[in-house]
LUMTI-343043 format. One record per residue: x negated, y, z negated of N, C-alpha, C in turn; residue in three letters. Coordinates in steps of 0.001 Angstrom, whole numbers, plus 500000, padded with zeros to 6 digits. Layout:
# LUMTI-343043
XYZXYZXYZala/...
//
This chain:
# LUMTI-343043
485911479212429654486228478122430588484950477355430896unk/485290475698430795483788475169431071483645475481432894unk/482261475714433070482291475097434714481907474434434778unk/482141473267435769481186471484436013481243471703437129unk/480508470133437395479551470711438346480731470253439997unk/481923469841439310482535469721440137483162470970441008unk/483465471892440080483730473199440607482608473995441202unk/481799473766441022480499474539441557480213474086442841unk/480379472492442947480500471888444215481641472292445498unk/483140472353444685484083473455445194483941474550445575unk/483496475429444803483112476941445353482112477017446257unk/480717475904446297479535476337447152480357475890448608unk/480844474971448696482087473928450012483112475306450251unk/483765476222449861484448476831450479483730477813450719unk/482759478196450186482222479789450379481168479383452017unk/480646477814451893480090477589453301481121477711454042unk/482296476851454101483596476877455278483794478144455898unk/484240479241454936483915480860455443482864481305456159unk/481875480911455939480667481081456504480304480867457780unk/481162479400457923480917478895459038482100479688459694unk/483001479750459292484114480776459994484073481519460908unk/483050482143459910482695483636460545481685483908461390unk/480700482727461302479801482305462473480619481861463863unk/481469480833463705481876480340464620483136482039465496unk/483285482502464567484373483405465271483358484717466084unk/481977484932465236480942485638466625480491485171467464unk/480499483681467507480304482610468736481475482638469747unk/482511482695469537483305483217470288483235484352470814unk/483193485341469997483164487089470793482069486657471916unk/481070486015471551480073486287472364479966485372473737unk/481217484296473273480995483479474450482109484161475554unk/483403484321474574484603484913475677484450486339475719unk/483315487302475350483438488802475612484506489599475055unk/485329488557474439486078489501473890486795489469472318unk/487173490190471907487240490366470166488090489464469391unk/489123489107470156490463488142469842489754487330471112unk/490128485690470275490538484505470942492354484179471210unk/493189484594470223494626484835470355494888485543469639unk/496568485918469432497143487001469033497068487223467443unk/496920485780467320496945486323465445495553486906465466unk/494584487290465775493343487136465218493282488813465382unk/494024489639465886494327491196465523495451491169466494unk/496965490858466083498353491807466450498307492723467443unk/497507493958466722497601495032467424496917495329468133unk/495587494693468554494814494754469516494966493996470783unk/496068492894470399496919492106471397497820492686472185unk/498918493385471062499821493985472095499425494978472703unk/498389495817472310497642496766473208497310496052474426unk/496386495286474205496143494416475431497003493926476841unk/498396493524475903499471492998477144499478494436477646unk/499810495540477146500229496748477841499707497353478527unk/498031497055478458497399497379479894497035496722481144unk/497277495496480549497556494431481371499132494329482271unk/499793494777481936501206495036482400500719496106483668unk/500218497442482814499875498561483845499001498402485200unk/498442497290484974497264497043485837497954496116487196unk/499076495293486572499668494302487297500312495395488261unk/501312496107487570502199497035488460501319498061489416unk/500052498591489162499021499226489679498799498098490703unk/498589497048490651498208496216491922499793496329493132unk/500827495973492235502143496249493464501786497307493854unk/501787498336493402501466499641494117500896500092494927unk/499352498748494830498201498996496174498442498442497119unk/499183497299496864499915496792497946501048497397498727unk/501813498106497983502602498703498704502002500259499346unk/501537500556499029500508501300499429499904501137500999unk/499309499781501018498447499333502311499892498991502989unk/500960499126502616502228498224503502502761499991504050unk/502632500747503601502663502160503727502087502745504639unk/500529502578504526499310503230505583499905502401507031unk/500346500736507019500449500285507965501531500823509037unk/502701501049508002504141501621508872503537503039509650unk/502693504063508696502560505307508702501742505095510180unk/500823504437509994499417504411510980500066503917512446unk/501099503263512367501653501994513421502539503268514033unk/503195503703513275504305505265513777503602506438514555unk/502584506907513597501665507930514233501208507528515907unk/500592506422515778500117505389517429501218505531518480unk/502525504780517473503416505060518848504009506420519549unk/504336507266518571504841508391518782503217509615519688unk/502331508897518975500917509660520190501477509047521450unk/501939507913521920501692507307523234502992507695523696unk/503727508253522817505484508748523570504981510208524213unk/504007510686523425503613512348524027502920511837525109unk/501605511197525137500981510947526447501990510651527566unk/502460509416527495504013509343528413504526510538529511unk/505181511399528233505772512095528497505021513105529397unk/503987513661529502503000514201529622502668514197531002unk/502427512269531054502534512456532693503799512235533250unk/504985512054532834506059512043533781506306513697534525unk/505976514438533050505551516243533625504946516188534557unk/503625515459535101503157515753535739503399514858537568unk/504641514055537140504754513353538405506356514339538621unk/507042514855537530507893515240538385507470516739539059unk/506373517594538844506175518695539373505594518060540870unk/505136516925540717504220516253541996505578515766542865unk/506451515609542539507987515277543132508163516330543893unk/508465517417543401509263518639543468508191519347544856unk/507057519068545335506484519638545926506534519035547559unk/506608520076548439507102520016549529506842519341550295unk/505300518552550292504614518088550823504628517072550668unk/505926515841549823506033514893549738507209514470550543unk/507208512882551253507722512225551978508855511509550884unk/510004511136551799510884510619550279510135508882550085unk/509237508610550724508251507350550768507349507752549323unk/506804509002549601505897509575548111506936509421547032unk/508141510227547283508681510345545900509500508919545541unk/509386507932546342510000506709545590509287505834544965unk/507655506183545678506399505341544552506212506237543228unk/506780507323543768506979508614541975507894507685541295unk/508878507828541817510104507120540851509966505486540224unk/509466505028540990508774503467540734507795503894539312unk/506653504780539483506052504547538245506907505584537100unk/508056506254537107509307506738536103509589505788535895unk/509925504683536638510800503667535951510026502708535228unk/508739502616535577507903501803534511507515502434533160unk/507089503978533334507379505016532448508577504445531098unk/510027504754531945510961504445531177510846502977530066unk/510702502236530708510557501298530278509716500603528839unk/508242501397529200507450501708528366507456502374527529unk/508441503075527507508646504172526204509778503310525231unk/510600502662525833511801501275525495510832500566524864unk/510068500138525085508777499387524642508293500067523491unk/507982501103523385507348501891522285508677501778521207unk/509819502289521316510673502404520298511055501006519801unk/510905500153520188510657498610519314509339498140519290unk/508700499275518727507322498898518191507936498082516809unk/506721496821516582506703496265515157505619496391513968unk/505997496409513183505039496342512111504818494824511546unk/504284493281511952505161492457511612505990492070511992unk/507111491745511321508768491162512216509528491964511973unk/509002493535511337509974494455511280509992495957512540unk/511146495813512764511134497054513871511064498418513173unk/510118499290513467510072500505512566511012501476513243unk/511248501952514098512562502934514678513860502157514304unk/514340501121513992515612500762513956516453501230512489unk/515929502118511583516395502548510065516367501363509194unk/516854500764509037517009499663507469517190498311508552unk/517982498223509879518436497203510682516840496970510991unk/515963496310510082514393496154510833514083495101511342unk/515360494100511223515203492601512342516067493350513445unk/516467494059514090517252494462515157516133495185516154unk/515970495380517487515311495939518234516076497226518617unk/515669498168518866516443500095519175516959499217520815unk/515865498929521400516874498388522522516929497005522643unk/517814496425523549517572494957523079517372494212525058unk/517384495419525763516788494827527148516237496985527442unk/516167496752528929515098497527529734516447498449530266unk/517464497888530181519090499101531252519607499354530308unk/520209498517529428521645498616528604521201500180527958unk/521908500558526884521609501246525837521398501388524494unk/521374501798524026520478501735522581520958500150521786unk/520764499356520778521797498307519790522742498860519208unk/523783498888519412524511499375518332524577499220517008unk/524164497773517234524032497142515509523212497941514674unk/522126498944515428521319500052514778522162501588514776unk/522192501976515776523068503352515649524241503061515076unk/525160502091515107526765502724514197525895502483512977unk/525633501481512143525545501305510889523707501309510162unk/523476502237509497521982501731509134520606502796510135unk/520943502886511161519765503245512023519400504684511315unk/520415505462510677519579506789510306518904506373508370unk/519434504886508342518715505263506736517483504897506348unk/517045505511505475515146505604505207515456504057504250unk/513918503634505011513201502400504263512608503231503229unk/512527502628501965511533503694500770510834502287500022unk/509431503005499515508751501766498876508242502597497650unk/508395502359496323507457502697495553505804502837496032unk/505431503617495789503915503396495485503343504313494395unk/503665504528493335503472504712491990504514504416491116unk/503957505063489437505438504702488869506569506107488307unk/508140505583489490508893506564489189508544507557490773unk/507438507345491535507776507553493170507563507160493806unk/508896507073495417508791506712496575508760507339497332unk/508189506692498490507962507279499884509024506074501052unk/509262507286501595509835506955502870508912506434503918unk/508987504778504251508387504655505310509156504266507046unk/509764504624507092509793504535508126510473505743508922unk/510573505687510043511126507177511132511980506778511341unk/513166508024511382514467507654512296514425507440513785unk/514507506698514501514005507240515712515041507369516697unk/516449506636516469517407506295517521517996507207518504unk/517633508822517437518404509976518281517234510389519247unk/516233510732518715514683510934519409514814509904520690unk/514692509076520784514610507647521831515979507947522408unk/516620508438521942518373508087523081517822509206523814unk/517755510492523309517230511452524349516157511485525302unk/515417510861525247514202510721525688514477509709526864unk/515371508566526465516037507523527640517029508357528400unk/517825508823528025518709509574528636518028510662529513unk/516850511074529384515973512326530507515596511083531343unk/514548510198531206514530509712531942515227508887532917unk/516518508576532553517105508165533399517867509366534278unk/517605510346533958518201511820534898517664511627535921unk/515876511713535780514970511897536493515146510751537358unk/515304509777537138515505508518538125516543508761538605unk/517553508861538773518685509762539270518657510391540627unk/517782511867540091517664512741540824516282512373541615unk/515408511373541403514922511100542682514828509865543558unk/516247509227542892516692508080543704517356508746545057unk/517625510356545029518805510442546169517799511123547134unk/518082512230547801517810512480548898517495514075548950unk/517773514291547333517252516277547315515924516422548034unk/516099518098548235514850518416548560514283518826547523unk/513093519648547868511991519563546726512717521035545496unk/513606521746546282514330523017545447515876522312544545unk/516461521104545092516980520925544630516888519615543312unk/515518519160543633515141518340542106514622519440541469unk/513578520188542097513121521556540817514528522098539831unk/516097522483540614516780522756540098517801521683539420unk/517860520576540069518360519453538690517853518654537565unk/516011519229537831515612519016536070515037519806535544unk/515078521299536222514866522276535312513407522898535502unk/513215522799536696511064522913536842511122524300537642unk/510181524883535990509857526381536248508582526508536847unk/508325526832538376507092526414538480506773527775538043unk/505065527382537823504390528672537207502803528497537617unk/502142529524537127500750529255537771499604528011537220unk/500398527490535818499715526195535539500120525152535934unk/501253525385536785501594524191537110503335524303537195unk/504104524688536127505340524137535891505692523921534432unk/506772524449533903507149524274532742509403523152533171unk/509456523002532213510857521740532306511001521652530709unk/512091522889530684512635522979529233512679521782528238unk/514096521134529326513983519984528654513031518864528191unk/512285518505528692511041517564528329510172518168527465unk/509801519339528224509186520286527122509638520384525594unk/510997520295525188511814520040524010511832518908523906unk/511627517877524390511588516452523871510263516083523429unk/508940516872524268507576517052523486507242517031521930unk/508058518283521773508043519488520691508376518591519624unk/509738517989520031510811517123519080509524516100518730unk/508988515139519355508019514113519125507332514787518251unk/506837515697518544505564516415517990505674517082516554unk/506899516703516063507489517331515127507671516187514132unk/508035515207514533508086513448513919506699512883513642unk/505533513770514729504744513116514435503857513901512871unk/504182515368512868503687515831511738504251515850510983unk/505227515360511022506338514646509606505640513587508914unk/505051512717509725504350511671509484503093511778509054unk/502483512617509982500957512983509123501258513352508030unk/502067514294507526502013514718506313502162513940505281unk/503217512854505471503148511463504809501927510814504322unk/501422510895505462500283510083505249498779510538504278unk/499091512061504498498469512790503149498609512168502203unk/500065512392501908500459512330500545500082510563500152unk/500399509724501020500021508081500576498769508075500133unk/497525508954500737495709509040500361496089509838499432unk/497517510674498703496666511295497739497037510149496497unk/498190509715496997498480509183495729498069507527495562unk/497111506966496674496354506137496484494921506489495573unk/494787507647495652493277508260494703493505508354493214unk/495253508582493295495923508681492237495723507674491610unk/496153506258492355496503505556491893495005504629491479unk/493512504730491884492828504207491631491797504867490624unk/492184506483490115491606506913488895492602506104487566unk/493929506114488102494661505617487104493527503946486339unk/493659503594488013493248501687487020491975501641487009unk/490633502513486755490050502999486006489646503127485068unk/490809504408484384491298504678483046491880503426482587unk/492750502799483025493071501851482324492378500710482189unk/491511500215483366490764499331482726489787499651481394unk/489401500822481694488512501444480552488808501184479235unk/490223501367479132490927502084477639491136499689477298unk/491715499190478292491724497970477558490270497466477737unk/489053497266478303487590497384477832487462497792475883unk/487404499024476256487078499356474760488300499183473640unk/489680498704474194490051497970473281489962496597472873unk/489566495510473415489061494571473416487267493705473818unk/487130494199474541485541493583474814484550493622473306unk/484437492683473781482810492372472827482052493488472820unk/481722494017471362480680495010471315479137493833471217unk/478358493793472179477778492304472299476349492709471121unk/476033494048471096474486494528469853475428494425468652unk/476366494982468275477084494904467014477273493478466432unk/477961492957467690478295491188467342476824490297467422unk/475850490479467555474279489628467936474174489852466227unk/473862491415465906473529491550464736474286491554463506unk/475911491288463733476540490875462617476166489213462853unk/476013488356463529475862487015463833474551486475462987unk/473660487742463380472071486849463167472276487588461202unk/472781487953460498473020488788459190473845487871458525unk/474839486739459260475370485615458742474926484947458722unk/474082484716459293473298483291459733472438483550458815unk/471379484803458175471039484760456565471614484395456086unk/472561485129455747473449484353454254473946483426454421unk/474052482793455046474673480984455105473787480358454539unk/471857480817455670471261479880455075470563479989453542unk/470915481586452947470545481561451582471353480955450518unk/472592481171451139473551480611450469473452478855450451unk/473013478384451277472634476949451228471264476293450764unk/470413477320450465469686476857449282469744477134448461unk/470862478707447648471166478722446433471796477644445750unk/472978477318446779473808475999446450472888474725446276unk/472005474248446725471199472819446705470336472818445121unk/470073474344444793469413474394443376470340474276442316unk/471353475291442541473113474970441244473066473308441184unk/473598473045441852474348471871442282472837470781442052unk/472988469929441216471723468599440933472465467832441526unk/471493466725442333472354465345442852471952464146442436unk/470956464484441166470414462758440616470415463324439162unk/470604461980438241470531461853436816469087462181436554unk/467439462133437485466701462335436975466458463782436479unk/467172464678437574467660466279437354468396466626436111unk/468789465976435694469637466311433886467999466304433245unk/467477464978433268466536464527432123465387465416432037unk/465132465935433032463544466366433070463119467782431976unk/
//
């Protein structure tokens, strides 16, 4: 086969185009950090890519739901501490009732701060997180009470008030965030309104000891009932701590995870930047040898035939 010099001109023109190719495509790695500019340029290093990119997205819902988690958990724990304090001192105003040495003038400024008591605890069980009520079950635009006398919403106790809010926060588990609270709070309203009751009238100090139950004793006084409405709190509230374990564990969980995964799409894609410098500067020889081999093949004047 003859070669002329037309083909020689052909071959030196495509073998530069490649050249430049392949220059221009480590100019890329090195400008975007990473190995592919789009999907054709490795398939499979692409769809790898979307898939940790997918994982990472859903890893972010997760942290979010997560911090929407700590908030319910943290907001529950607070109120249900301030239902024990409460309670705590109404113990200690009704043993201060019950004692002989009070005027029914004493025990109606007692009952005055019960009824602010009461009230305040009404207050606590439409605590919000936001615009959502956390004691009301799934009804979380509804308030547990909706004034300071009536009784509980119904719109919460008949339908909804005992069912769990649940949020993912990994993948494949949820957590329950929120507390039931409607039965906890009805009882707790319902004592206190005993107690207002029994020292709205005119007992003496043996007959409120015996209509709310006050064992006196040498610390003071024990009152089954309240005492069991303590316990009950105190029982919701380590329901909750324990929750809240588990949300820190599986937030630790969840941030070795995206980690690992950033890691694994890193070293499936990023620029190896010493590998790519020195495949770059190793082309950039041969281009430019290749472009003065080509300028010697290739003559561009008739005086180059003659000489």
């Amino acid at each position: 086969m003859r070669v002329t010099q037309s083909m020689l001109s052909s071959n030196m023109l495509r073998n530069l185009n490649t050249s430049y190719g392949k220059m221009s495509k480590y100019q890329d790695m090195l400008n975007s950090g990473s190995i592919i500019s789009r999907p054709s340029d490795d398939p499979v290093v692409a769809v790898k890519g979307m898939g940790y990119r997918v994982d990472l997205d859903k890893n972010e819902q997760y942290t979010r739901n997560i911090r929407e988690a700590h908030t319910w958990l943290d907001t529950t724990d607070e109120a249900l501490g301030q239902v024990g304090e409460a309670m705590k001192r109404v113990k200690e105003l009704i043993v201060q009732a019950a004692n002989d040495t009070n005027t029914t003038e004493d025990r109606q400024k007692i009952n005055a701060e019960i009824s602010q008591i009461k009230e305040q605890l009404r207050d606590i069980a439409n605590t919000k997180v936001g615009e959502n009520y956390i004691f009301s079950g799934t009804h979380t635009n509804q308030p547990l009470y909706t004034d300071q006398t009536g009784p509980q919403n119904p719109l919460v106790t008949e339908d909804g008030g005992k069912r769990p809010i649940e949020i993912n926060v990994f993948d494949g588990i949820s957590m329950k965030l929120n507390t039931q609270g409607n039965e906890f709070f009805n009882d707790v309203d319902e004592f206190m309104k005993h107690v207002e009751t029994v020292l709205q009238s005119d007992a003496t100090s043996e007959e409120i000891s015996s209509a709310l139950g006050l064992e006196v004793t040498s610390g003071g006084g024990n009152i089954p009932a309240l005492d069991g409405l303590y316990e009950n709190g105190l029982t919701l509230r380590a329901e909750v701590g324990a929750r809240q374990n588990r949300v820190d564990m599986m937030e630790n969980r969840l941030d070795i995870q995206n980690v690992n995964v950033t890691k694994q799409m890193s070293q499936n894609e990023d620029t190896d930047y010493a590998k790519t410098i020195t495949d770059m500067v190793t082309q950039e020889s041969i281009h430019q040898a290749a472009l003065s081999v080509g300028a010697k093949i290739i003559q561009q004047t008739l005086v180059d035939f003659i000489r």
